[in-house]
Backbone as ProteinMPNN parsed JSONL, in Angstrom:
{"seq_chain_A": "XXXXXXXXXXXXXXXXXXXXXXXXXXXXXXXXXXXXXXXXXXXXXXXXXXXXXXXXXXXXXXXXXXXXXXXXXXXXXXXXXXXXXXXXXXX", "coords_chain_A": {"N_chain_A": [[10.109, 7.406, 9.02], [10.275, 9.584, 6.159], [13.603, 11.506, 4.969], [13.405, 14.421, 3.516], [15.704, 14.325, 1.006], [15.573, 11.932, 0.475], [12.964, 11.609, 0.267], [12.957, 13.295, -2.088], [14.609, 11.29, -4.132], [13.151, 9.115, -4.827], [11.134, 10.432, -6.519], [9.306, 10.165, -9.695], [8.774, 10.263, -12.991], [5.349, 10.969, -13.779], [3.459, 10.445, -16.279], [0.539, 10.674, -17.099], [0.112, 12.65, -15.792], [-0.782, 16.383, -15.985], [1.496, 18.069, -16.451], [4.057, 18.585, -18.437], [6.488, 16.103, -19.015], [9.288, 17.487, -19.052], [8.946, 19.624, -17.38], [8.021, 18.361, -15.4], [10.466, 17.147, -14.716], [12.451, 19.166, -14.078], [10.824, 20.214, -11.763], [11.764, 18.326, -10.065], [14.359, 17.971, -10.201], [14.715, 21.192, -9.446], [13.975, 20.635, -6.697], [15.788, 18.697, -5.59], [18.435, 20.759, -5.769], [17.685, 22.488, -4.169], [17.321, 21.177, -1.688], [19.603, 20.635, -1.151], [20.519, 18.082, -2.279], [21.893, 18.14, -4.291], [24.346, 19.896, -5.327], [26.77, 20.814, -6.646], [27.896, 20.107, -8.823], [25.409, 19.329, -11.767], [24.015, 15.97, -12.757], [25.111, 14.413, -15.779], [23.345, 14.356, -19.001], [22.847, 12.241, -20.409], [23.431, 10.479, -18.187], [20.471, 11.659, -16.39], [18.884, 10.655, -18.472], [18.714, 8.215, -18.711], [18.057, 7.619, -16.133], [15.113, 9.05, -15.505], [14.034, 7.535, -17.671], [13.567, 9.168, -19.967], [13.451, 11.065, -23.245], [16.644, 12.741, -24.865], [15.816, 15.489, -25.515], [14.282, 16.241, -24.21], [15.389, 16.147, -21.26], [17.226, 17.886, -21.88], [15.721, 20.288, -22.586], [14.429, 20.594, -19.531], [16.797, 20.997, -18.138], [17.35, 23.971, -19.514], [15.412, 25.234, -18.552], [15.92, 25.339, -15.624], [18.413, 26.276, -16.394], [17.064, 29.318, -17.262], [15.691, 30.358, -15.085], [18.027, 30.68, -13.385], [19.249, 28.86, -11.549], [21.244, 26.975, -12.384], [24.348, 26.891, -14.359], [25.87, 26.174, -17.607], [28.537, 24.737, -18.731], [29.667, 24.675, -21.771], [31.129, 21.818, -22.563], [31.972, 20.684, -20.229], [29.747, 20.738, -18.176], [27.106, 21.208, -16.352], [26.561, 23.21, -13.644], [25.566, 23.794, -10.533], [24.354, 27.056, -9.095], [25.247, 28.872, -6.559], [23.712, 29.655, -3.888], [23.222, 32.777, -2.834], [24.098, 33.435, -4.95], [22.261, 33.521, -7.087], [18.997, 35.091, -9.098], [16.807, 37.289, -7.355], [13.764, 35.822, -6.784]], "CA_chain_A": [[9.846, 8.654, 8.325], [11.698, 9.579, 5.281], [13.945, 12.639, 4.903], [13.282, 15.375, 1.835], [16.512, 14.072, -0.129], [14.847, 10.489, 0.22], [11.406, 11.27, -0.923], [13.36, 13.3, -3.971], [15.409, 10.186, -4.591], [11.991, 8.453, -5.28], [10.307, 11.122, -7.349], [9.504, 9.75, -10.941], [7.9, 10.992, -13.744], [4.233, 10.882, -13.841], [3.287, 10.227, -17.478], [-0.392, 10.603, -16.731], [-0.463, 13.873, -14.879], [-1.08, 17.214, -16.764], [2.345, 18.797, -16.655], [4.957, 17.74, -19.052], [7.586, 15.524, -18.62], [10.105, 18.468, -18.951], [8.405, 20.404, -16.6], [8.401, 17.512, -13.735], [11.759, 16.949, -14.367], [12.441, 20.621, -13.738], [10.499, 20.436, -10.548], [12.595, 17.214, -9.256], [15.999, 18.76, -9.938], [14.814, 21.959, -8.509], [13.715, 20.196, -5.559], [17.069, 18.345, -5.429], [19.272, 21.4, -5.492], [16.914, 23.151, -2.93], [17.406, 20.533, -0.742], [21.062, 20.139, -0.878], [21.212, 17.082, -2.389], [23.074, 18.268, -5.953], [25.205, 21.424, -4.673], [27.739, 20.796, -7.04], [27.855, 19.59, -10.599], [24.434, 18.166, -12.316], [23.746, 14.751, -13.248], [24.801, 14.43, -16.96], [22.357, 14.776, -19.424], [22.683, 11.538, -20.302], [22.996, 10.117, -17.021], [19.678, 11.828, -16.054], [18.076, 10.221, -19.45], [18.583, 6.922, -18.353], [17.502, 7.69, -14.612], [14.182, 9.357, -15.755], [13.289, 6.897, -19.274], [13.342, 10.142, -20.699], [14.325, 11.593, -24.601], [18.014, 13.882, -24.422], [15.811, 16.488, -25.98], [13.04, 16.432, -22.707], [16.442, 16.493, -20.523], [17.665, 19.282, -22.265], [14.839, 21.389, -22.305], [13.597, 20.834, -18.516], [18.146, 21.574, -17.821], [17.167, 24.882, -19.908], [14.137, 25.67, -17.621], [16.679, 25.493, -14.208], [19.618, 28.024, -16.394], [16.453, 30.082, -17.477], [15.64, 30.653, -13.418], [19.43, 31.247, -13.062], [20.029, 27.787, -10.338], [22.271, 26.616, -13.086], [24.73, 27.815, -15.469], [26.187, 25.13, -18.501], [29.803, 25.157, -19.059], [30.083, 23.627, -22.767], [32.217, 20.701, -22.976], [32.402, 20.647, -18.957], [29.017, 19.791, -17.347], [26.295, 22.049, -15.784], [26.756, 23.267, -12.652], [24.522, 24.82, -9.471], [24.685, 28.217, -9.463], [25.128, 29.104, -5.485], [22.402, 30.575, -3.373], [23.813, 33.659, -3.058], [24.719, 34.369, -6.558], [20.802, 33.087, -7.991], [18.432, 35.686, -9.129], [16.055, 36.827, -6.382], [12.315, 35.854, -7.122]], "C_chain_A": [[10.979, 8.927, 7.335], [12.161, 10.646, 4.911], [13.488, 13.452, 3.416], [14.14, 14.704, 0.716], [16.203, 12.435, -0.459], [13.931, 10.261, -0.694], [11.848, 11.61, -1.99], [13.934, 12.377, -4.534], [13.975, 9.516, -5.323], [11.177, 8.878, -6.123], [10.468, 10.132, -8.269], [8.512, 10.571, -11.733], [6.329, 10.598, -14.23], [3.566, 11.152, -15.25], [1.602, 10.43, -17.612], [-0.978, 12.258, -16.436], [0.147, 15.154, -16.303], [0.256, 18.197, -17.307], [3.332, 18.074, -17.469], [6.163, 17.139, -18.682], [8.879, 16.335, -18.269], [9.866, 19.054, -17.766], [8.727, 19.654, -14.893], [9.603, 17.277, -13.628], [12.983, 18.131, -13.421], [12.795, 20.522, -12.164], [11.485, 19.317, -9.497], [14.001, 17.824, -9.059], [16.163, 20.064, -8.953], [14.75, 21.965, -7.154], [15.158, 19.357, -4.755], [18.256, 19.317, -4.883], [18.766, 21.943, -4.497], [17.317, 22.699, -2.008], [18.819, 20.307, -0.122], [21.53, 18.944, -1.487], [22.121, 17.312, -3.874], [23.58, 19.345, -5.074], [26.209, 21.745, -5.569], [27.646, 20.91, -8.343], [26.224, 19.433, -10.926], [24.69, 17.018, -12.297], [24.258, 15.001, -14.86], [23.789, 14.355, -17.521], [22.171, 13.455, -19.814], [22.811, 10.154, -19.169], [20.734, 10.224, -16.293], [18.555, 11.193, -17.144], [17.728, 9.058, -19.326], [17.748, 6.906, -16.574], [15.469, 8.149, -14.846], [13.404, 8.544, -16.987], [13.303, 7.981, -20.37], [14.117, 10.39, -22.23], [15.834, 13.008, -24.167], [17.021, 14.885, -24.603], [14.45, 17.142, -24.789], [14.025, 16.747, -21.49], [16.708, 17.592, -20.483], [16.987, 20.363, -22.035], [14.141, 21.76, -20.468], [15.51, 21.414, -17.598], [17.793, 22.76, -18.474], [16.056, 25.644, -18.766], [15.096, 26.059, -16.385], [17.771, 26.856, -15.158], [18.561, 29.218, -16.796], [15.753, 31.028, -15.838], [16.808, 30.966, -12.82], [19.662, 30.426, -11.8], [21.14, 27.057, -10.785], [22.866, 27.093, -14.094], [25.558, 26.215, -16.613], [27.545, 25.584, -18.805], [30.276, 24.216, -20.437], [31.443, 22.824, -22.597], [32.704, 20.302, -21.585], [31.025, 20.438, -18.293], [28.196, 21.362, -17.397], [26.382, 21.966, -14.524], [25.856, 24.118, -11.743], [24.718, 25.806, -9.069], [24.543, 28.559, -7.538], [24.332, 29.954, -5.553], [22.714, 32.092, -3.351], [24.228, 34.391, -4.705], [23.18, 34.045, -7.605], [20.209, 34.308, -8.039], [17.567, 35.289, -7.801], [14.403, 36.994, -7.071], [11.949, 37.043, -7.057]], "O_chain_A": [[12.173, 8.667, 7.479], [11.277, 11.261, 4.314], [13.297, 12.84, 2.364], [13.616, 14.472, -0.373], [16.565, 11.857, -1.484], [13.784, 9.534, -1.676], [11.615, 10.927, -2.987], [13.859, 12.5, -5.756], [13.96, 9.532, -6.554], [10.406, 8.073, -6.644], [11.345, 9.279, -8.132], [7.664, 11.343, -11.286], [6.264, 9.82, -15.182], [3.067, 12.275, -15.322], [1.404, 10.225, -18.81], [-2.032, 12.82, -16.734], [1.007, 14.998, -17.17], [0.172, 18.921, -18.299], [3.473, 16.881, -17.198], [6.903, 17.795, -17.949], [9.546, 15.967, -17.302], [10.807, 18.948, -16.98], [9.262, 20.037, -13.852], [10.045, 17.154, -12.486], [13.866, 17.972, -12.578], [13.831, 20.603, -11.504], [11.807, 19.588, -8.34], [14.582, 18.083, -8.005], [17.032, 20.247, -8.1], [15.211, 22.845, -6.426], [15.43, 19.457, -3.558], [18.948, 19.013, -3.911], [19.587, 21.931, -3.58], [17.793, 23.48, -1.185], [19.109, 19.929, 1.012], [22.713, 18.624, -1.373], [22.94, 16.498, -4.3], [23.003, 19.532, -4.003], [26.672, 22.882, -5.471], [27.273, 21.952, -8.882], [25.68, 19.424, -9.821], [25.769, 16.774, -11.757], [23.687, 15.995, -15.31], [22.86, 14.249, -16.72], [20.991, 13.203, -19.568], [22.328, 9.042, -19.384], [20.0, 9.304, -15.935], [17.381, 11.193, -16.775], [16.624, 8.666, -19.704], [16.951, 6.061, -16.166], [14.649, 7.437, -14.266], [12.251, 8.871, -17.266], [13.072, 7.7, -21.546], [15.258, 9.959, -22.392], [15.795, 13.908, -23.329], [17.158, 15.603, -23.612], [13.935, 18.258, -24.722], [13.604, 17.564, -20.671], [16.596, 18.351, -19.521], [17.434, 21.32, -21.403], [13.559, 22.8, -20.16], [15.463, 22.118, -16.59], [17.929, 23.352, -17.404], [16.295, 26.772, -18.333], [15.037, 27.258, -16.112], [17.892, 28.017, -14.768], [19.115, 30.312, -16.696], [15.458, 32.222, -15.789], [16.752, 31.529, -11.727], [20.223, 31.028, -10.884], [21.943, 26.541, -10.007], [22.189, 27.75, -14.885], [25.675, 25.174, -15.965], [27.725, 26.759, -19.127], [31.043, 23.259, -20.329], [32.582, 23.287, -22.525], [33.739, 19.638, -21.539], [31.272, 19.553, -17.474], [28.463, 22.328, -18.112], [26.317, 20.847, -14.016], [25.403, 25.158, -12.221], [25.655, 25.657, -8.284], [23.363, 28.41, -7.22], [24.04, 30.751, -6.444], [22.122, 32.598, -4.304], [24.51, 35.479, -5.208], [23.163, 34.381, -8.789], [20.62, 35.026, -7.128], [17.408, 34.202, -7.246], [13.962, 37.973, -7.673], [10.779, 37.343, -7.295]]}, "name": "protein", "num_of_chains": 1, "seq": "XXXXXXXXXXXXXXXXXXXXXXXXXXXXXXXXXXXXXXXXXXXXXXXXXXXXXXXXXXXXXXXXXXXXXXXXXXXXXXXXXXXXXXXXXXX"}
């Protein structure tokens, strides 16, 4: 049986299915930090470009989607980081 931070390790992007690439990327990261497995920093943006096949500017925008939900905040010239549970807007 394989744990949550397993199966998210395996997510990929479904090129096929109706939601956009941004969007699933979104849902993977959010599912990541949820889980515990990011807690800390992000993935670079180009780190995560190469991990996903993805364009910087599909990165960027689905990293805009997570600081627009307030799970991450962007520290120019220093990374993006996970915004603790406690300090996130509440749904």
């Amino acid at each position: 049986m394989f744990s949550l931070v397993t199966y998210l390790d395996r997510v990929s992007i479904d090129y096929d299915s109706a939601d956009p690439p941004y969007r699933q990327l979104a849902a993977i990261l959010r599912g990541r930090i949820e889980s515990g497995a990011i807690t800390a920093r992000l993935p670079g943006e180009k780190a995560l470009q190469q991990e996903f096949g993805l364009a910087l500017a599909t990165v960027r925008k689905a990293v805009k989607l997570l600081r627009d939900d307030g799970l991450v905040r962007t520290v120019p010239g220093w990374g993006t980081y996970v915004v603790p549970g406690d300090q996130r807007p509440r749904a």
